[in-house]
BAKOL-512618 format. One record per atom (N, C-alpha, C, CB): residue in three letters; atom name; x, y, z. Coordinates in steps of 0.1 Angstrom, whole numbers, plus 2048, in hexadecimal, padded with zeros to 3 digits. Glycine has a CB too. Layout:
<recs>
 resn name east north  up
  ALA   CA    X     Y   Z
...
</recs>
This chain:
<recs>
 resn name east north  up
  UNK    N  8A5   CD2 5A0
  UNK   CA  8A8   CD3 591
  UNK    C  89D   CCA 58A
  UNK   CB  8B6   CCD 58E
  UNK    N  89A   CD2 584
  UNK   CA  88F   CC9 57B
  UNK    C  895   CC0 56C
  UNK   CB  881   CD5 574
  UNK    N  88C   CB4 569
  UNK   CA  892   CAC 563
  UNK    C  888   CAB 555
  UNK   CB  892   C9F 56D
  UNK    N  87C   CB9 557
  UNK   CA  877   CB8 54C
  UNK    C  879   CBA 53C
  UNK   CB  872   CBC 54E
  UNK    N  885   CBC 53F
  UNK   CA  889   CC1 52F
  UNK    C  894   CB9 52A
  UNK   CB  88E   CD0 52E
  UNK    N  89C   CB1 532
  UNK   CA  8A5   CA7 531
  UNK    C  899   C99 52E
  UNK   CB  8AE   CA7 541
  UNK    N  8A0   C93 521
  UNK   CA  89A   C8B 518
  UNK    C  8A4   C7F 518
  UNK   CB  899   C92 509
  UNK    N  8A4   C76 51E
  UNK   CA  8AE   C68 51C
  UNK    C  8A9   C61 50D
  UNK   CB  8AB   C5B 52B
  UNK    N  8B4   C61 509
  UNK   CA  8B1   C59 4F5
  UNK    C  8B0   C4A 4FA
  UNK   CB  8C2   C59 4E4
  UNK    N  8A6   C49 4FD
  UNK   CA  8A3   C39 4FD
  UNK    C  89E   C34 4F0
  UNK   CB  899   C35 508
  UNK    N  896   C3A 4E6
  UNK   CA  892   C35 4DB
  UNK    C  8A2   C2E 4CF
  UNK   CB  888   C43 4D6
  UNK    N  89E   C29 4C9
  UNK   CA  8A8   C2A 4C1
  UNK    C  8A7   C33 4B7
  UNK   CB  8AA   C20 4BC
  UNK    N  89C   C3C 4B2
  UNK   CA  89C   C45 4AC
  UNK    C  8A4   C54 4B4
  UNK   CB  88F   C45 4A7
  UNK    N  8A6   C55 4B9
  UNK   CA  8AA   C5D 4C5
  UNK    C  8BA   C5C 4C5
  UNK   CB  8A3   C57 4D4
  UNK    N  8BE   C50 4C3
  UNK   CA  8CD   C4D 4C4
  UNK    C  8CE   C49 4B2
  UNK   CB  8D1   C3E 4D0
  UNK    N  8CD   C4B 4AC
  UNK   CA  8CE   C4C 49C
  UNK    C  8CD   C5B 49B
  UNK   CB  8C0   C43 492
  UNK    N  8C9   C62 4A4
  UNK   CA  8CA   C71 4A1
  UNK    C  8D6   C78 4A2
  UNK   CB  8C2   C77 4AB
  UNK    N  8D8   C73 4B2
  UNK   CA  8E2   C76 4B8
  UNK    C  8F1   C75 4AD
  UNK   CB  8E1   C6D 4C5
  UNK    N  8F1   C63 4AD
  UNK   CA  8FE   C63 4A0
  UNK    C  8FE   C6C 496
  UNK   CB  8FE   C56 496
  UNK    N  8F3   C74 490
  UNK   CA  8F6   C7C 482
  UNK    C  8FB   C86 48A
  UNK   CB  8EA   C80 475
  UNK    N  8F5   C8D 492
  UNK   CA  900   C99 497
  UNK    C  90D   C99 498
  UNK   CB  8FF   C9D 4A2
  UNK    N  913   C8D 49D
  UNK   CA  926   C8C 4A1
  UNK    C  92C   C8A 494
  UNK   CB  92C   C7D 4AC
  UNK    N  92F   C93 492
  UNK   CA  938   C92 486
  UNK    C  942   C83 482
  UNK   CB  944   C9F 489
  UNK    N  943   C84 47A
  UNK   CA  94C   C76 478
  UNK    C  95A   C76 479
  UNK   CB  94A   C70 46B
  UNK    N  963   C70 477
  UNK   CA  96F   C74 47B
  UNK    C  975   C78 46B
  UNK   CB  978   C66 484
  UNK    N  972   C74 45E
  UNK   CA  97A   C7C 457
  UNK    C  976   C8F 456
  UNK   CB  978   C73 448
  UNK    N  969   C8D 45C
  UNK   CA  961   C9D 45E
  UNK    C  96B   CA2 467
  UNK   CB  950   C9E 466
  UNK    N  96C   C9B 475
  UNK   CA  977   CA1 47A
  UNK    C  982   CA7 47C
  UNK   CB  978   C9F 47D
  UNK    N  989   C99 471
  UNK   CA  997   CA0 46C
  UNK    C  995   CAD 463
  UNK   CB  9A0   C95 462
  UNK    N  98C   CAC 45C
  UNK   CA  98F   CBA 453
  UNK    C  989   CC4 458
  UNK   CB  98B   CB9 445
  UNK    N  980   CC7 462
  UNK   CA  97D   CD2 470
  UNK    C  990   CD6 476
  UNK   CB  96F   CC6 481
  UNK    N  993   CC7 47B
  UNK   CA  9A3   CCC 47D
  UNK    C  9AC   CD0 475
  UNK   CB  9AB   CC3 482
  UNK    N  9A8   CCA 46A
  UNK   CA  9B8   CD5 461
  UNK    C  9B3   CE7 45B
  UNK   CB  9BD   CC9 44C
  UNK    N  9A8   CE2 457
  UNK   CA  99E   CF4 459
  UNK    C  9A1   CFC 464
  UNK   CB  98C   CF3 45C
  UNK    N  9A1   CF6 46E
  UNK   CA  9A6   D00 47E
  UNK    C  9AD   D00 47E
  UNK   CB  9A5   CFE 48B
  UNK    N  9B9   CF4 47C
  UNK   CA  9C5   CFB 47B
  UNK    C  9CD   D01 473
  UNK   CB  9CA   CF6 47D
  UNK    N  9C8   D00 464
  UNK   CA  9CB   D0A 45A
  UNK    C  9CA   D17 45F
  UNK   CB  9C4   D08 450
  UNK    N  9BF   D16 467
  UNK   CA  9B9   D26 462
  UNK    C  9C8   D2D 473
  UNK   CB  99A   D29 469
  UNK    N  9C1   D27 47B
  UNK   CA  9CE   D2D 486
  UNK    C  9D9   D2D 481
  UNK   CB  9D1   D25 493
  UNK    N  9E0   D22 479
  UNK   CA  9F0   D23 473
  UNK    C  9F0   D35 46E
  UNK   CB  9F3   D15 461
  UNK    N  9E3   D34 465
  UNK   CA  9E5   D44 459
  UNK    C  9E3   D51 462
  UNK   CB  9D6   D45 449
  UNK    N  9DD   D50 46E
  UNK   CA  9D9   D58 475
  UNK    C  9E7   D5B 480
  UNK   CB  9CC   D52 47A
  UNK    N  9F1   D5A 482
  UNK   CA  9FC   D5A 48C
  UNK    C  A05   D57 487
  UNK   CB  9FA   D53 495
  UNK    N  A07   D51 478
  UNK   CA  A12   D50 46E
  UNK    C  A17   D60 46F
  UNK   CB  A0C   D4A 45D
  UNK    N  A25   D5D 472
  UNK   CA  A2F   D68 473
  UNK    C  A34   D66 467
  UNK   CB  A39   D68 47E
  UNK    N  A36   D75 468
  UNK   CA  A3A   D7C 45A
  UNK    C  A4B   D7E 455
  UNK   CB  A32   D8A 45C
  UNK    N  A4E   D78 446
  UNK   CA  A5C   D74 44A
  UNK    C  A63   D82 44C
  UNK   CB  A64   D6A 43F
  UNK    N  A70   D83 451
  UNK   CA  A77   D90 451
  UNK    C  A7A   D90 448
  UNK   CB  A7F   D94 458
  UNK    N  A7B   D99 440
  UNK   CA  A88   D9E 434
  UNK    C  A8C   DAA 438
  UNK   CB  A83   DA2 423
  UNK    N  A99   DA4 439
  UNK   CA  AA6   DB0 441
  UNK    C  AA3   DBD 434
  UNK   CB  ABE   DA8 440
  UNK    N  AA8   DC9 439
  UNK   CA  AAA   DD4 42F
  UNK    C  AB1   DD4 426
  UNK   CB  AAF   DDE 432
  UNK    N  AC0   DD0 429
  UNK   CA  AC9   DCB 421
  UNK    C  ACA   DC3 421
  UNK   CB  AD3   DCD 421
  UNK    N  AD6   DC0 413
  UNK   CA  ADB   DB1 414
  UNK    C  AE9   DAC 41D
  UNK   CB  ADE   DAD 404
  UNK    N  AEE   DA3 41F
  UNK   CA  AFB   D9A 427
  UNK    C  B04   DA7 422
  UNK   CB  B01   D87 420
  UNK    N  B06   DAA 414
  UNK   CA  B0D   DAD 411
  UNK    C  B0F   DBF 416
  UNK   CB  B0C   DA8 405
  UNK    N  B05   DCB 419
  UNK   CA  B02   DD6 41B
  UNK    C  B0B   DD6 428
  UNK   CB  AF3   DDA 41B
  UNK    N  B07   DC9 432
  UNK   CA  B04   DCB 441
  UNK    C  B14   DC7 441
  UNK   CB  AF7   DC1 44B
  UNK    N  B1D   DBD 438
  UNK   CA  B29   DBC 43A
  UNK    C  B2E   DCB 43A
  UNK   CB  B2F   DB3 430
  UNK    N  B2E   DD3 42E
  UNK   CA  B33   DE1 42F
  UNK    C  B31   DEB 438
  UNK   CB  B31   DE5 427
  UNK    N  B26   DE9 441
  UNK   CA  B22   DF2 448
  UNK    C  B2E   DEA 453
  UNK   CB  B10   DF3 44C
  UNK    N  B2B   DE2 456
  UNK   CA  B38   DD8 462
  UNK    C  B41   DDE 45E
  UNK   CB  B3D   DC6 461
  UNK    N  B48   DE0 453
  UNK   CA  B57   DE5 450
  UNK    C  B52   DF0 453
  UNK   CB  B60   DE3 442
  UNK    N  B4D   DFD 451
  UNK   CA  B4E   E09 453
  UNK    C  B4C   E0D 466
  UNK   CB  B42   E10 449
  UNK    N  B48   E05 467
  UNK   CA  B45   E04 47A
  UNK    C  B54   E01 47F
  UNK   CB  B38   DF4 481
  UNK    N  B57   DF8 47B
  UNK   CA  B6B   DED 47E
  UNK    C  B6F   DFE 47D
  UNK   CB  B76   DDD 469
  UNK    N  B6F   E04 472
  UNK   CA  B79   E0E 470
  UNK    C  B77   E1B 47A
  UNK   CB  B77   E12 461
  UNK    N  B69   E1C 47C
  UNK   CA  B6A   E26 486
  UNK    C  B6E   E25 496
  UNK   CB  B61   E2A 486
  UNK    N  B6C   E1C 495
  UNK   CA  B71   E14 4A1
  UNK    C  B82   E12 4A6
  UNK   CB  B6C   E07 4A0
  UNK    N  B86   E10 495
  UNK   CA  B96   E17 496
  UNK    C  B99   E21 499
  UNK   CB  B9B   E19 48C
  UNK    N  B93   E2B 491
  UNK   CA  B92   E3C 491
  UNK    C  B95   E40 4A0
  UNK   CB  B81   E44 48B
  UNK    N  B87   E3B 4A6
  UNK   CA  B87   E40 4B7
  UNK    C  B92   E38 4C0
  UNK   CB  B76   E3B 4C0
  UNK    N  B95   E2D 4BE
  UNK   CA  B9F   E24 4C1
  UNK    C  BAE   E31 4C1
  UNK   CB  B9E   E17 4B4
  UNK    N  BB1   E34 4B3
  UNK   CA  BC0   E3A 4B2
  UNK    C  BBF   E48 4B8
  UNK   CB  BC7   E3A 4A1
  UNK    N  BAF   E4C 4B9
  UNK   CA  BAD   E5B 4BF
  UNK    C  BB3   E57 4D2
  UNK   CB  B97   E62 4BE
  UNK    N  BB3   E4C 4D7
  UNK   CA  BB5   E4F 4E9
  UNK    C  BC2   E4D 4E8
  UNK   CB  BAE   E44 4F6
  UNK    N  BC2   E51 4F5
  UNK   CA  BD3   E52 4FD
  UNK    C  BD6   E5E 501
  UNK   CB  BE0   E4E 4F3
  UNK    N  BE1   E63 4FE
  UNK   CA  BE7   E6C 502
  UNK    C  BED   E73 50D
  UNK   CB  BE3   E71 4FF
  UNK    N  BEE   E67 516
  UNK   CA  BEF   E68 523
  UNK    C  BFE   E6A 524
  UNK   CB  BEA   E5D 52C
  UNK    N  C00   E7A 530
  UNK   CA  C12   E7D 52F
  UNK    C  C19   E74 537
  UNK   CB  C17   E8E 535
  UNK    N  C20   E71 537
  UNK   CA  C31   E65 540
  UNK    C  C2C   E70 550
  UNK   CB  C4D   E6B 535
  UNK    N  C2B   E7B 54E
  UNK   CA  C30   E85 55B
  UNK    C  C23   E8B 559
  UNK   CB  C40   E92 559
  UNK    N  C1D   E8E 56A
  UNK   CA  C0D   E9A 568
  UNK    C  C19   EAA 566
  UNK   CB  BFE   E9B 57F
  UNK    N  C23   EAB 568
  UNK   CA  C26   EB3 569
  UNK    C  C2E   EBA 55E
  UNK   CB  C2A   EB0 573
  UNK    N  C31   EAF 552
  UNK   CA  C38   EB6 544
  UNK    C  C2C   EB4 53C
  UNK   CB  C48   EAE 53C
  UNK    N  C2D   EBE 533
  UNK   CA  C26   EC3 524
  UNK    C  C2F   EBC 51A
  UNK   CB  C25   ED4 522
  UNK    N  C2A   EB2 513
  UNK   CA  C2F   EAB 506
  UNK    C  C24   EAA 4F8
  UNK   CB  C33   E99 50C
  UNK    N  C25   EBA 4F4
  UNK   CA  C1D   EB8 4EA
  UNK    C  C1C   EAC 4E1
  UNK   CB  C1E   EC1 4E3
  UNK    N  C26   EAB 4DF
  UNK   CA  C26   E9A 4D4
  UNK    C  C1D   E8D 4D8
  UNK   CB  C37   E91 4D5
  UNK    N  C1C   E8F 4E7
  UNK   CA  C13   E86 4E8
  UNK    C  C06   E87 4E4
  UNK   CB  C13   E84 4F3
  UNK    N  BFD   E91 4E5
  UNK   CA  BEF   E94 4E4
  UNK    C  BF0   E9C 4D1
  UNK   CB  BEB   EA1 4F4
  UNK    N  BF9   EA3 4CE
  UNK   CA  BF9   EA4 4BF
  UNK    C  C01   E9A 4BA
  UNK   CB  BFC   EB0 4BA
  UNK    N  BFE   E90 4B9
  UNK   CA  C08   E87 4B0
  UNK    C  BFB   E83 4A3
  UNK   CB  C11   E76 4BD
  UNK    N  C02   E7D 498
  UNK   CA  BFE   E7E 48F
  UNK    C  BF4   E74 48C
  UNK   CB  C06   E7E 48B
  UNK    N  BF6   E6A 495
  UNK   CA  BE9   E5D 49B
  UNK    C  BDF   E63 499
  UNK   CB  BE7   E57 4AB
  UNK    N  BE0   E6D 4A6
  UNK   CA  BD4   E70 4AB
  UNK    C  BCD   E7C 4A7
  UNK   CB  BD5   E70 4B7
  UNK    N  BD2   E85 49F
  UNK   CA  BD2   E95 497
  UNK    C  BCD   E8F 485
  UNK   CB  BE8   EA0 498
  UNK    N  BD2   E89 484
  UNK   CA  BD4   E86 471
  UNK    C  BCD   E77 46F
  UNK   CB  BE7   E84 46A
  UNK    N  BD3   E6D 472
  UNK   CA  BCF   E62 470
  UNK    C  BC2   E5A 476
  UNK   CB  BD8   E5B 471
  UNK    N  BBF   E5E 482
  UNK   CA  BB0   E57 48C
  UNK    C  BA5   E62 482
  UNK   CB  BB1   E5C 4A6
  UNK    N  BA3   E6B 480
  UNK   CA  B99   E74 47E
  UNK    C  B96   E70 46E
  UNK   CB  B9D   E85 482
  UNK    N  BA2   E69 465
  UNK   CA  B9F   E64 459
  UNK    C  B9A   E5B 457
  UNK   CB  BA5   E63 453
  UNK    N  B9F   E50 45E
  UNK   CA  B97   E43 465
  UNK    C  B86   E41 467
  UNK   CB  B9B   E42 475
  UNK    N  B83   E50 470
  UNK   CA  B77   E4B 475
  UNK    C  B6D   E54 468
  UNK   CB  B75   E4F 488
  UNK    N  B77   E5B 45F
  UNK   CA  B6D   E63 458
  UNK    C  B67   E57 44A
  UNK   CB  B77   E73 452
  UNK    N  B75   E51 44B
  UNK   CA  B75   E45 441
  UNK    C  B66   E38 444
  UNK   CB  B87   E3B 443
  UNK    N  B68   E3B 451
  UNK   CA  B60   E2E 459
  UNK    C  B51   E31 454
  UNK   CB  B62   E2F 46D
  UNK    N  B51   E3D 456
  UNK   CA  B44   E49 454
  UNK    C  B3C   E4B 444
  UNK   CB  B4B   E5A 457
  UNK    N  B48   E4B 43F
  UNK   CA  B47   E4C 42D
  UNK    C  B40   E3A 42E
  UNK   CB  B5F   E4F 420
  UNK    N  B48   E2F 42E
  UNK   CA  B47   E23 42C
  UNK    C  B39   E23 42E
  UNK   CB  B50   E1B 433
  UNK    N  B32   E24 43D
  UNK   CA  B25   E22 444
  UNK    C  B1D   E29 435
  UNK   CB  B23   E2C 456
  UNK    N  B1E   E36 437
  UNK   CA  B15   E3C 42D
  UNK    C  B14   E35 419
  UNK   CB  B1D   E4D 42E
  UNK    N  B1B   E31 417
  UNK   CA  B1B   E28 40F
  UNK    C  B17   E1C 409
  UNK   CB  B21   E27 410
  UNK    N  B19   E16 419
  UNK   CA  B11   E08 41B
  UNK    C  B03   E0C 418
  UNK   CB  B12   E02 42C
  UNK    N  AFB   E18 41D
  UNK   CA  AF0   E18 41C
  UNK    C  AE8   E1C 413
  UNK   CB  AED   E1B 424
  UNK    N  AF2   E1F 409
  UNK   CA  AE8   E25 3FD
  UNK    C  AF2   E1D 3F0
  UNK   CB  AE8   E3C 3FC
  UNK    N  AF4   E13 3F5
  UNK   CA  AFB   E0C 3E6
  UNK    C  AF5   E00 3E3
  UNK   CB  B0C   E08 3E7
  UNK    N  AF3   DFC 3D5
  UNK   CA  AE7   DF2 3D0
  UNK    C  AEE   DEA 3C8
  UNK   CB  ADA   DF8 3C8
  UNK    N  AED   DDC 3CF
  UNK   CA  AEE   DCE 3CA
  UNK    C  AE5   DCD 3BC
  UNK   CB  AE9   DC4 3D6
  UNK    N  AEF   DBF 3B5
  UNK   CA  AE6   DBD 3A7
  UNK    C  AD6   DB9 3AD
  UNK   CB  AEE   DAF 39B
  UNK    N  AD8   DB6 3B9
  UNK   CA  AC7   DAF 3BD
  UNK    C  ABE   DB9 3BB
  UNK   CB  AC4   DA8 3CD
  UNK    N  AC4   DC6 3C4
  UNK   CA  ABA   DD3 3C8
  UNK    C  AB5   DD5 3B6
  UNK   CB  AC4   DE4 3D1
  UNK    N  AC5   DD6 3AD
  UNK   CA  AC3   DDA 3A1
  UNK    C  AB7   DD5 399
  UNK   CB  ACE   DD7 39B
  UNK    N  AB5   DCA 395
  UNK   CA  AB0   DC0 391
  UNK    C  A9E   DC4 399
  UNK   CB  AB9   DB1 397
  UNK    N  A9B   DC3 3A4
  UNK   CA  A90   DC4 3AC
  UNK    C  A8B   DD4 3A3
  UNK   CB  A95   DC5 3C0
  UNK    N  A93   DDD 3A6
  UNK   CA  A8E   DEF 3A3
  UNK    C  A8A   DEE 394
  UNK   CB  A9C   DFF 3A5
  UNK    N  A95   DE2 38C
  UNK   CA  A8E   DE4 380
  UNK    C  A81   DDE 37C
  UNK   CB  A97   DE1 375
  UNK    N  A7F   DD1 384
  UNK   CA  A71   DCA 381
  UNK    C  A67   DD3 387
  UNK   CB  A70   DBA 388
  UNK    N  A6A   DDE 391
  UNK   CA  A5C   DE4 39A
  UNK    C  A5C   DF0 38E
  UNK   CB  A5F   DEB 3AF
  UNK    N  A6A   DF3 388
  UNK   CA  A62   E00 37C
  UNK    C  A5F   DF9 36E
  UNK   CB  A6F   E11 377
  UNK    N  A60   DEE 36E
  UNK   CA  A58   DE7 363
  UNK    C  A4B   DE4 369
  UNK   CB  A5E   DD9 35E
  UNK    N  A46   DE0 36E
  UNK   CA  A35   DDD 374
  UNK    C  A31   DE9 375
  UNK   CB  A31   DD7 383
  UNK    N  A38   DF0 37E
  UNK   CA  A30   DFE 37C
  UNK    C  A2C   E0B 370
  UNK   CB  A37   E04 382
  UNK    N  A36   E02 36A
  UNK   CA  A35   E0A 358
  UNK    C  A28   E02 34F
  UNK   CB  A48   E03 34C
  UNK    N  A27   DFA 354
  UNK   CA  A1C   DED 34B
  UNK    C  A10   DF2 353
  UNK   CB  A20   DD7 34D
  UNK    N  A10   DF5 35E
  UNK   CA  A03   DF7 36A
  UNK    C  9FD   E06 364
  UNK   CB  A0A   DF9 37F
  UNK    N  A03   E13 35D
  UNK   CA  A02   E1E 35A
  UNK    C  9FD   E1D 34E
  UNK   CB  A0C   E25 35D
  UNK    N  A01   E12 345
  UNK   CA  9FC   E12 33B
  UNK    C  9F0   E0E 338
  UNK   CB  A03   E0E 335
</recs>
């Protein structure tokens, strides 16, 4: 290995050089908060905003509860005997009339939840067709 290009700072001008290169430490700190600013903004996750509000997703919950009833009062029907026929058991009014209103109710509720608008949504659609009215003009 050759040693010709390797320079030992023995002068003192040589080592007065050297110091202006190394940054200083308040240089440093603000190299670190720059780096780390910039990585924070760079990998900063993005917040969620749910679709709906607390309030949509409660009703959707009640319309789910209910169908869950619906299918609930639809089982059974199992005969006492494999061997007698008890229509009442399998047409009874549970399970013919009242489970199938249940789950239609459950069904209506869901569909509801999802297209019904809080004063917030209200409020929001009117400021986006005010900007957009002022933006056209």
């Amino acid at each position: 290995m050759s040693k010709k290009n390797f320079k030992k700072p023995t002068e003192a001008k040589d080592l007065a050089e050297k110091k202006e290169t190394v940054p200083s430490a308040s240089k440093k700190e603000e190299i670190e908060t720059s780096a780390k600013s910039y990585w924070e903004k760079k990998y900063e996750k993005p917040k969620a905003d749910l679709l709906f509000s607390k309030q949509h997703y409660m009703i959707i919950g009640g319309g789910i509860a209910l169908l869950f009833i619906g299918f609930f009062l639809m089982t059974g029907g199992n005969m006492a005997d494999e061997n007698t026929w008890d229509p009442k058991t399998i047409y009874s009014f549970t399970r013919i009339t009242l489970a199938p209103i249940f789950v239609l109710l459950g069904l209506g509720v869901v569909g509801y939840a999802l297209f019904f608008n809080t004063a917030e949504d209200k409020a929001e659609l009117k400021k986006e067709a005010e900007s957009s009215a002022t933006e056209q003009e």
